[in-house]
N, CA, C and O atoms as a GROMACS GRO file, in nm:
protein
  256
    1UNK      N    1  -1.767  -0.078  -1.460
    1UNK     CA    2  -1.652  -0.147  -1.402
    1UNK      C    3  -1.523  -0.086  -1.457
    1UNK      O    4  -1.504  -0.061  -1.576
    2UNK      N    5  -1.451  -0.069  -1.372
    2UNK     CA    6  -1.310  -0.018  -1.404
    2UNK      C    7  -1.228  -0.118  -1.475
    2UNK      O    8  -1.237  -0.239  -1.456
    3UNK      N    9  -1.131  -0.049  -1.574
    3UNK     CA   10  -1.097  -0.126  -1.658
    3UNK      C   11  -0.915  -0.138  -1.569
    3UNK      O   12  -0.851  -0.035  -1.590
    4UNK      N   13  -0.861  -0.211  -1.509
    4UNK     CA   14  -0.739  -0.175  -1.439
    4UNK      C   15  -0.666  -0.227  -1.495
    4UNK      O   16  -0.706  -0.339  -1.526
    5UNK      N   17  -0.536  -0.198  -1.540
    5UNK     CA   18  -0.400  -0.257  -1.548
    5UNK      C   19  -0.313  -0.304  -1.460
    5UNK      O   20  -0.242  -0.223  -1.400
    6UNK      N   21  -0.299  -0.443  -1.434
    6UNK     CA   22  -0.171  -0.502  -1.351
    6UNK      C   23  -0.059  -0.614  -1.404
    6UNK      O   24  -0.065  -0.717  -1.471
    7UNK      N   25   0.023  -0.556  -1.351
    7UNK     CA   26   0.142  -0.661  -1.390
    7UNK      C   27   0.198  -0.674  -1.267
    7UNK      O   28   0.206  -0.587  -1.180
    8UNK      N   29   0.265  -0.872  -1.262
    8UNK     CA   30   0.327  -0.885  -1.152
    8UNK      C   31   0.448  -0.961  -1.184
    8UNK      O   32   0.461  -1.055  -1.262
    9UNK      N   33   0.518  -0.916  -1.124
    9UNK     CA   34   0.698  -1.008  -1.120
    9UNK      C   35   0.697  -1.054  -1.031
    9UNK      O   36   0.628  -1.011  -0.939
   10UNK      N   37   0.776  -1.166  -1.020
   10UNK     CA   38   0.840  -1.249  -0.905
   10UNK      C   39   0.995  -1.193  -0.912
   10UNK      O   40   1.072  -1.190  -1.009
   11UNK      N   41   1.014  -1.146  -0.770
   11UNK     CA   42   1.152  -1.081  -0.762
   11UNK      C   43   1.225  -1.227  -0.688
   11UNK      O   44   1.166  -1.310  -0.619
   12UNK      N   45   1.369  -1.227  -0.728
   12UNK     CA   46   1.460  -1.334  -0.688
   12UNK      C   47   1.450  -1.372  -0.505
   12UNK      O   48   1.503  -1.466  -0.445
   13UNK      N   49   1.392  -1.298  -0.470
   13UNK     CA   50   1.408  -1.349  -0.300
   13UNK      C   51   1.260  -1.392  -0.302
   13UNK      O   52   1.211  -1.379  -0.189
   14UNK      N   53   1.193  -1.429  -0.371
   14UNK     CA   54   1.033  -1.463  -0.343
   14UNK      C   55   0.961  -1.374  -0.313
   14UNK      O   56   0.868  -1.402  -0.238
   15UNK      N   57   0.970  -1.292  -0.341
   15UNK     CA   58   0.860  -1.167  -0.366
   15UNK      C   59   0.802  -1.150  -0.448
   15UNK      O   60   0.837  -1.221  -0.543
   16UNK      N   61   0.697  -1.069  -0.475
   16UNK     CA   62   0.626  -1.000  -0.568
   16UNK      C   63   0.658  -0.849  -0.609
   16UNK      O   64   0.748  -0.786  -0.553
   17UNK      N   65   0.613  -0.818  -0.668
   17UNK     CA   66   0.626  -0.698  -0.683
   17UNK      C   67   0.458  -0.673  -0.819
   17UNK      O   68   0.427  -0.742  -0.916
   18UNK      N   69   0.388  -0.543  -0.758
   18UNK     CA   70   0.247  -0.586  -0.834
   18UNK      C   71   0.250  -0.387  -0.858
   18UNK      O   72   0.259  -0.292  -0.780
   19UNK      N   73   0.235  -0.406  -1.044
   19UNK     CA   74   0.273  -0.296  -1.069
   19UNK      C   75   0.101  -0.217  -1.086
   19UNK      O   76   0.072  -0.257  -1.199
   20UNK      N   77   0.026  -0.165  -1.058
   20UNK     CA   78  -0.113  -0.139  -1.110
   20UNK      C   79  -0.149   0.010  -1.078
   20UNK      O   80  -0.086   0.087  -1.006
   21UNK      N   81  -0.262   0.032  -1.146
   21UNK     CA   82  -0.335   0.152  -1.136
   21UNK      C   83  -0.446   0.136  -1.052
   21UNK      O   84  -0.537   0.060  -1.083
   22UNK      N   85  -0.446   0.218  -0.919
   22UNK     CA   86  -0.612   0.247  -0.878
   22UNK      C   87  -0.673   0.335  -0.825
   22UNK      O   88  -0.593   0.407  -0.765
   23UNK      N   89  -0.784   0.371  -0.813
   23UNK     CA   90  -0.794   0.497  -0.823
   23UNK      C   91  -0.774   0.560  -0.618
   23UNK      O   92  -0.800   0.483  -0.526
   24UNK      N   93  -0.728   0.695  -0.597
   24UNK     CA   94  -0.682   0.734  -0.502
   24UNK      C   95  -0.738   0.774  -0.381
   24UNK      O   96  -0.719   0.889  -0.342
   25UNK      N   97  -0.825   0.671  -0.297
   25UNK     CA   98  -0.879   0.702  -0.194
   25UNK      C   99  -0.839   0.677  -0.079
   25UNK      O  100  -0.719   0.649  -0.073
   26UNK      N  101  -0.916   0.677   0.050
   26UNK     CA  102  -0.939   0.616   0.185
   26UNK      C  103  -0.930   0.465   0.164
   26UNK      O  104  -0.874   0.398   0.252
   27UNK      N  105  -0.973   0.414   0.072
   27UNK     CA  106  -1.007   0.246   0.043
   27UNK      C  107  -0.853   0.272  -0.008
   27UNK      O  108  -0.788   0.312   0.088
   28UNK      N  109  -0.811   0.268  -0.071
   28UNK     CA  110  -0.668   0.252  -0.129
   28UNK      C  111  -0.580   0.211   0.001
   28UNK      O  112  -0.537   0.102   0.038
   29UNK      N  113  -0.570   0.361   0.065
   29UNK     CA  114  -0.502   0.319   0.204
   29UNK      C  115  -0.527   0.204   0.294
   29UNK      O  116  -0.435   0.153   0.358
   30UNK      N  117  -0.710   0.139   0.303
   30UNK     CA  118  -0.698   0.086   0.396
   30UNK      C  119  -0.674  -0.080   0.353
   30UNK      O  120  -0.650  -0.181   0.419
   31UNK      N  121  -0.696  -0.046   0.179
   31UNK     CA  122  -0.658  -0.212   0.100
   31UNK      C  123  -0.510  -0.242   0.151
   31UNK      O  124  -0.483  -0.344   0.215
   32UNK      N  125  -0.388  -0.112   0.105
   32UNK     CA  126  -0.282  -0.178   0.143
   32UNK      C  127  -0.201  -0.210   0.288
   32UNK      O  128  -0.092  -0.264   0.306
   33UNK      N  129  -0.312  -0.148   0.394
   33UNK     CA  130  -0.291  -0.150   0.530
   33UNK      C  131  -0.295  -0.303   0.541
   33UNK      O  132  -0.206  -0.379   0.580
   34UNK      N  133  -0.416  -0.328   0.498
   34UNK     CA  134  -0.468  -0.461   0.510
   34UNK      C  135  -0.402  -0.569   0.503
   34UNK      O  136  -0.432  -0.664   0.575
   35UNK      N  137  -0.270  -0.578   0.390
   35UNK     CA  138  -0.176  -0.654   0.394
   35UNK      C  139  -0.020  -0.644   0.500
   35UNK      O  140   0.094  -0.689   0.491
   36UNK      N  141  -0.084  -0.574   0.579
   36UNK     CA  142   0.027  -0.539   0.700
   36UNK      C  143   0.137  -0.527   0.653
   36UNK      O  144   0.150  -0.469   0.545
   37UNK      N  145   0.260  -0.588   0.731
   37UNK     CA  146   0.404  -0.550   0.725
   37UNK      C  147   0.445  -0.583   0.584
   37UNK      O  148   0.547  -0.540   0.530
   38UNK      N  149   0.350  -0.669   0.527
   38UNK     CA  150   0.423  -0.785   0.410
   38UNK      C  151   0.409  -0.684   0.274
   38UNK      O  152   0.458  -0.719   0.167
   39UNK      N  153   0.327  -0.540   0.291
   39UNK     CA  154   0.329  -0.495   0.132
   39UNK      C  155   0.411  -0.308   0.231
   39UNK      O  156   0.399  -0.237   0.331
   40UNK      N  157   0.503  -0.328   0.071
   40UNK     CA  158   0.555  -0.175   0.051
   40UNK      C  159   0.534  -0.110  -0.072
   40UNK      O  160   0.542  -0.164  -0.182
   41UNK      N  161   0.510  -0.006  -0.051
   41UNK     CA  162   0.434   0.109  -0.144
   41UNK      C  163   0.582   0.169  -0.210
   41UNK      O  164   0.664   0.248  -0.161
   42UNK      N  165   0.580   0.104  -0.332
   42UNK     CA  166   0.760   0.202  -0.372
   42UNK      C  167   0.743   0.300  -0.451
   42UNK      O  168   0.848   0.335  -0.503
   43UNK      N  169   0.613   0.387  -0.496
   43UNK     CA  170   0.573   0.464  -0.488
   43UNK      C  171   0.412   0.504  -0.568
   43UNK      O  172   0.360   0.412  -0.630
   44UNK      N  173   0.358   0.603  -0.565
   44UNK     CA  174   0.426   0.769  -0.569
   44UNK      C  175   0.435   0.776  -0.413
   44UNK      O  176   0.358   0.737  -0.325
   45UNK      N  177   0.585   0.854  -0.406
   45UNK     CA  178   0.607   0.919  -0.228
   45UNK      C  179   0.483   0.937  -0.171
   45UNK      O  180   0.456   0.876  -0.067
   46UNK      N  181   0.365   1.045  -0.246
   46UNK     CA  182   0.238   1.081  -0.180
   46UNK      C  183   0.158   0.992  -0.073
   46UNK      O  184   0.123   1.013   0.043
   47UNK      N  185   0.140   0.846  -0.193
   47UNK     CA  186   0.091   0.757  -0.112
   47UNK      C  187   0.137   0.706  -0.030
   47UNK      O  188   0.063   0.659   0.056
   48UNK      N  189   0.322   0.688  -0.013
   48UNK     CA  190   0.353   0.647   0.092
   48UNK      C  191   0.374   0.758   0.215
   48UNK      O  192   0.397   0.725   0.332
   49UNK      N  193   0.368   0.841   0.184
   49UNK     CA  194   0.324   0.956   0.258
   49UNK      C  195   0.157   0.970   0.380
   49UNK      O  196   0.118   1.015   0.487
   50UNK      N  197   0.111   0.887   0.248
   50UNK     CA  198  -0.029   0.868   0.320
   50UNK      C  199  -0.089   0.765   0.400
   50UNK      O  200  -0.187   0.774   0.474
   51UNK      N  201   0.011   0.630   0.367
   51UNK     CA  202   0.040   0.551   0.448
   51UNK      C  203   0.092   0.567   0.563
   51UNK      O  204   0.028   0.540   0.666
   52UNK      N  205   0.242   0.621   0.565
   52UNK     CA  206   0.278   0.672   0.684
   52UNK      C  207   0.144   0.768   0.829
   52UNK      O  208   0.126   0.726   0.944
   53UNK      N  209   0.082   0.884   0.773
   53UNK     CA  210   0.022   0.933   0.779
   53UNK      C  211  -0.059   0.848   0.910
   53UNK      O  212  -0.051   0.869   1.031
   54UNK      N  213  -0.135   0.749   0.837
   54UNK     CA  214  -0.257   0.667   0.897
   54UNK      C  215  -0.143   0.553   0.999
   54UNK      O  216  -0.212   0.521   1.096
   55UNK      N  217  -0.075   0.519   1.005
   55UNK     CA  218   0.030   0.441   1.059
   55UNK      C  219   0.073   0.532   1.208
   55UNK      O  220   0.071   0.491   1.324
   56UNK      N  221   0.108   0.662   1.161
   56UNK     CA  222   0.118   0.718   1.308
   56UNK      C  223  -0.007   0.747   1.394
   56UNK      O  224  -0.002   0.779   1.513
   57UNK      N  225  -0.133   0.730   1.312
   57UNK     CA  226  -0.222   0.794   1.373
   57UNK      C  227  -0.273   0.629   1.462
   57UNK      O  228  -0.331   0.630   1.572
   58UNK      N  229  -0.237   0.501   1.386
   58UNK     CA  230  -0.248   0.372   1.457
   58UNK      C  231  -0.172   0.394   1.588
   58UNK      O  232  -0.207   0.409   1.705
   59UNK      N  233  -0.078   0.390   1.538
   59UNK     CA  234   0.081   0.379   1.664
   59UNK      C  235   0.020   0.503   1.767
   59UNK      O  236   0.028   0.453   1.879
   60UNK      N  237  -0.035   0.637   1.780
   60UNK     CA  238  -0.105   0.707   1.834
   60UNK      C  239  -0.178   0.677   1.938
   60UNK      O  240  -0.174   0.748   2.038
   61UNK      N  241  -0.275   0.542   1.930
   61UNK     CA  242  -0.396   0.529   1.975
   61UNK      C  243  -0.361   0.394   2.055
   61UNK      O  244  -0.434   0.347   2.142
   62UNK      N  245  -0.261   0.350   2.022
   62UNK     CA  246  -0.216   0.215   2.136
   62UNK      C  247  -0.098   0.229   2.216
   62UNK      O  248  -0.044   0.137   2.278
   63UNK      N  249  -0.061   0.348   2.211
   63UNK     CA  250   0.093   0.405   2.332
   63UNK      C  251  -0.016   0.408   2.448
   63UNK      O  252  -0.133   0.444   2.450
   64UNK      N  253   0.083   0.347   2.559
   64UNK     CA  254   0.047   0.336   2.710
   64UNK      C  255   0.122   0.422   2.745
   64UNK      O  256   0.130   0.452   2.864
   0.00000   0.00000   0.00000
């Protein structure tokens, strides 16, 4: 079992903010997909890079 580090703040407008380590896959991407509009990736760029990535390839597949 992985040993993970997380910390979370409550930011002043009612947010979260959830600081952690995990490790860098396909599952990574599709955990934070999973929380739709409501989670942003403030970084590393890469991953939000890789988010983006899978996001156009959504938006791709449902244009009429």
């Amino acid at each position: 079992m992985m040993n993970l580090r997380r910390k979370k703040l409550l930011n002043t407008d009612g947010s979260f903010t959830i600081m952690t380590t995990l490790p860098e896959s396909d599952w990574l991407i599709r955990y934070i997909l999973s929380f739709g509009s409501e989670a942003e990736v403030i970084s590393p760029q890469h991953i939000r890079e890789m988010l983006q990535f899978e996001l156009n390839k959504i938006t791709m597949k449902y244009k009429t």
